[in-house]
N, C-alpha and C positions, 0 to 999 in steps of 0.2 A: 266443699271444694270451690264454687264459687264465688260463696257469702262471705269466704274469708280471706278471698283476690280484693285490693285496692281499684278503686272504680275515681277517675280523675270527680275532684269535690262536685264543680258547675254538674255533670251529667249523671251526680250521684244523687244531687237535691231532686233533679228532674223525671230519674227512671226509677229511684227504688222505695216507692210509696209501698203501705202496707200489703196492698193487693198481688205487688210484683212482687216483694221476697218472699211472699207465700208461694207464686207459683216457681220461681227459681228453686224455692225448695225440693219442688219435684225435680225438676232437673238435675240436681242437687244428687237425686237418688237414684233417675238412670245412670247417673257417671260413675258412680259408686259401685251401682252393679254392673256397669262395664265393667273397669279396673278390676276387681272383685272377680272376674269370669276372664282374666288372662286378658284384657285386651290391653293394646297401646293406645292412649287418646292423645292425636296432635290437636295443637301445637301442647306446650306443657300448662298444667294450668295458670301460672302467675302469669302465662301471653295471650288468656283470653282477651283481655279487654284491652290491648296495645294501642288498637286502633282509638279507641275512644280516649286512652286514658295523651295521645300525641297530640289530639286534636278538641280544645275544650269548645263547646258548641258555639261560643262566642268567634270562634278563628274559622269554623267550618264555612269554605266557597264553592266546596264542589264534593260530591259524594259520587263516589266509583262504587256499586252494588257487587258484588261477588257472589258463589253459593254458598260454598263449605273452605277450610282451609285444605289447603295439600297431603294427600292420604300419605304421600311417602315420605320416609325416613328425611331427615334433614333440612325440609321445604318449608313448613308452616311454622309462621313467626306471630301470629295476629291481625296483618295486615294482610287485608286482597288483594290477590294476586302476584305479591312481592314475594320475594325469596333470599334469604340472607347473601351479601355479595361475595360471598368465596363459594355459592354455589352456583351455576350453569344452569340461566331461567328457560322453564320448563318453556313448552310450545307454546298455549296461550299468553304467557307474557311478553313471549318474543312476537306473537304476533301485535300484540297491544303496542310495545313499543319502535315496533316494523312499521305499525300504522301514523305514530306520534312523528317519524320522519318523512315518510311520506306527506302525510299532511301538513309538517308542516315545510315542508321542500327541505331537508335535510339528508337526501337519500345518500350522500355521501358521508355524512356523517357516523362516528363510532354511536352503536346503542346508549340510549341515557342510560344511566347508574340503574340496575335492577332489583336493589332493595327498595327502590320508588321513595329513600328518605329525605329525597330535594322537594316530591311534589308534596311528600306530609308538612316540610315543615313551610310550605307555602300555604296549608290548610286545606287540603286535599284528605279529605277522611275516605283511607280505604277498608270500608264495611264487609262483611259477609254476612249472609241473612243465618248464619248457623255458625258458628264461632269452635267448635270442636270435630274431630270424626275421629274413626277408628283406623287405627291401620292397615292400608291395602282394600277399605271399601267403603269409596267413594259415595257422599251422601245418607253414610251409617247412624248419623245423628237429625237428619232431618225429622220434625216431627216428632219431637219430644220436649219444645220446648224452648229453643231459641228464638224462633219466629216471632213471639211474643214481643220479648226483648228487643230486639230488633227493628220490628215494626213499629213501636216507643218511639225508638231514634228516628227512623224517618217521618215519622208523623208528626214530631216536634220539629224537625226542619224544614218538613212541607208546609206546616203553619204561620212560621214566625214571618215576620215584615221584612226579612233580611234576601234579598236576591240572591239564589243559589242555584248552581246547574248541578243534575242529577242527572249522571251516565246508567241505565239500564240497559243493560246487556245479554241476551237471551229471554227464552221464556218466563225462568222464573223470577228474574230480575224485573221482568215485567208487568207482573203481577202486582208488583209496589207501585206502580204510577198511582194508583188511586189514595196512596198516601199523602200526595201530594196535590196541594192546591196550585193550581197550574197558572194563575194570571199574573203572576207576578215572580215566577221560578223560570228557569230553562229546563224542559226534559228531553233529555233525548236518548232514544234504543236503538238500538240496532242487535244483529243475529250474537250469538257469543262467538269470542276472538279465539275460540279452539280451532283445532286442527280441520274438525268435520262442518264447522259451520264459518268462517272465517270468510270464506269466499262468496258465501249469501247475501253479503253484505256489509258485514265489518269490516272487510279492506276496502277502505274508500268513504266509510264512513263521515271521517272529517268533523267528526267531532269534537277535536284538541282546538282548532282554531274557533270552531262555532263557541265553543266555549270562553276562547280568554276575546272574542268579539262581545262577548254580552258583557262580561265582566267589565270591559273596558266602558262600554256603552253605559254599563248602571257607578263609571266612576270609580272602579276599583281598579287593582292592580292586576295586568294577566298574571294566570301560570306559566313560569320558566319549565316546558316541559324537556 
């Protein structure tokens, strides 16, 4: 189910050494016995790797951490936090980009596009540390197996010489800072942009402009957010 999803070439060389398609294998076999036991798994599987396959590691400026994709119907496309644009984005995205105007003085302005495919194709890789769930229960795949995966990817961008900001957003999201070699990256966390945490500290955050300020500072182009 995986192993036989297209993986873009550049982060096929880099993540699927022998060691990793043995373990996807397992994963491989809890999907199976999902599916197998009546379940629905979003998004479908040829959109597990959307995110990775929009943005080859060479283009990546900035990584948006997510958890899981959207447990309901219609929502999960591969990318975090995005939503296909004939659908009505969920709260956390509205808060996300409730915050992108505020911060960056646009409060008047219409919401940016909520498929987020202006910030992809500026190189804006939207990750989630578990790339699958089940329908209707939120975080059903954690823990069998994506984390692995996953963690690959941020560890290889935490490493390289290429200056990159890494949005970490709630607890678990936070968890990944130590993937990251911090002297030469931008990291920054704050509470997650849900409904229940939003106000601890992600509204206000201000981390759209702290971001396309480093970017500008190390000589790149900002993101049009």
């Amino acid at each position: 189910m995986i192993q036989g999803q297209l993986l873009e070439p550049a982060w096929r060389a880099l993540l699927l050494n022998g060691a990793m398609l043995d373990h996807l294998a397992g994963l491989d076999a809890f999907l199976d016995a999902t599916l197998s036991a009546g379940a629905t798994v979003y998004p479908k599987s040829e959109r597990f790797f959307n995110a990775l396959n929009a943005v080859p590691p060479s283009r990546v400026k900035v990584v948006i951490l997510g958890q899981d994709p959207y447990h309901s119907e219609g929502l999960a496309n591969g990318f975090a936090f995005a939503v296909p644009q004939s659908v009505k984005p969920p709260p956390s995205l509205r808060n996300i980009l409730s915050e992108v105007r505020r911060d960056l003085g646009q409060s008047e302005a219409p919401l940016p596009q909520h498929d987020l495919m202006p910030w992809v194709e500026q190189g804006v890789l939207l990750l989630n540390a578990v790339l699958s769930v089940s329908k209707g229960v939120a975080g059903s795949h954690q823990g069998q197996g994506w984390e692995l995966f996953t963690d690959a990817v941020i560890a290889h961008l935490g490493a390289r010489v290429e200056p990159t900001v890494f949005m970490f957003w709630g607890k678990a999201a936070q968890r990944k800072v130590c993937l990251v070699q911090r002297d030469h990256h931008l990291v920054l966390t704050a509470p997650h942009p849900s409904p229940l945490s939003v106000y601890r500290g992600f509204s206000g955050c201000g981390h759209f402009s702290q971001c396309n300020r480093f970017l500008m500072n190390q000589a790149q182009l900002p993101i049009d957010w």
